[in-house]
C-alpha positions in Angstrom: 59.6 81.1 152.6 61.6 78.8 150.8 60.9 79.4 147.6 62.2 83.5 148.4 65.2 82.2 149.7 65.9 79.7 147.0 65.3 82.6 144.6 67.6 85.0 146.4 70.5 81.7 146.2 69.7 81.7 142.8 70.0 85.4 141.8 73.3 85.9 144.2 75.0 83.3 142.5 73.6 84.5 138.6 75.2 87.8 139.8 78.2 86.4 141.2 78.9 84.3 137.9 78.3 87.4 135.7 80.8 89.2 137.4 83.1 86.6 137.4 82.6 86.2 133.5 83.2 90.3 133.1 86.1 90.0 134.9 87.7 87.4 132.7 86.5 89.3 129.5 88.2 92.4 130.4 91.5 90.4 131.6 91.6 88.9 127.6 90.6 92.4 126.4 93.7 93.6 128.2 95.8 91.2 127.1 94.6 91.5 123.6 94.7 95.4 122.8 92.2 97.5 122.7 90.4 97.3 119.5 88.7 94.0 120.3 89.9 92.5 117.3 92.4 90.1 119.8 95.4 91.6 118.7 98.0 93.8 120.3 97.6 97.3 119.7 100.8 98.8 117.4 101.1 102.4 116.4 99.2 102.0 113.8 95.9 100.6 115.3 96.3 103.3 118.4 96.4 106.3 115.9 93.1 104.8 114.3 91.6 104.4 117.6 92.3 108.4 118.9 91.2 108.8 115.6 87.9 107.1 115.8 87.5 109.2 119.1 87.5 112.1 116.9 91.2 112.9 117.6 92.4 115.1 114.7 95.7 116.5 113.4 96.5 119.7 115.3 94.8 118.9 118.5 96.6 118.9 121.5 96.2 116.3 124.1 97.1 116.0 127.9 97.5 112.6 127.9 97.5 110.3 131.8 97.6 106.9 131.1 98.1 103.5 132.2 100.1 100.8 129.9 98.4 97.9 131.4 94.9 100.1 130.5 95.7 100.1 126.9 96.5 96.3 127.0 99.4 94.5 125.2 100.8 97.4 122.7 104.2 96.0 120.6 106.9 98.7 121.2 104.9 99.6 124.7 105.3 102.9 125.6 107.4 103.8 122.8 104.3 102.7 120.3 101.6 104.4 122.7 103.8 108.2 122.2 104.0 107.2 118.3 100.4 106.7 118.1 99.5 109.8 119.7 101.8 111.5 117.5 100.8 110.1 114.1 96.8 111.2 115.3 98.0 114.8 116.1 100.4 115.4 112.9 103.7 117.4 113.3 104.1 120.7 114.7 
């Protein structure tokens, strides 16, 4: 009986420490921008990304968002709105 419960010790804390480890990767991710590359997103890396997601001139978009999802942006929401707009084109 031991040996069960000294596995179970084991695997809580294995579980515990991966989630722990998640949490502080998405807490840098969010920090960093988006586009893993550990820099803060700008208009031009968020029109890329909708791009990327198959975002294409003349599209229209609802868009419901959080700032703090997107991670550090420069020009914050002001970027975010320019992005979209570059990846959807005038009119």
């Amino acid at each position: 009986m031991s040996n069960n419960k000294d596995t179970r010790a084991t695997k809580t804390t294995e579980t515990t420490e991966a989630r722990e480890h998640e949490g502080e990767t998405a807490a840098i991710a969010a920090m960093a921008g988006t586009d893993g590359s550990g820099k803060p997103n700008t208009v031009q890396s968020l029109a890329a990304q909708l791009r990327t997601l198959g975002v294409r001139e003349g599209h229209t978009l609802l868009v419901h968002s959080s700032l703090r999802a997107l991670g550090w942006t420069c020009g914050g929401i002001h970027a975010v709105i320019l992005g979209l707009l570059d990846a959807v084109g005038p009119g």
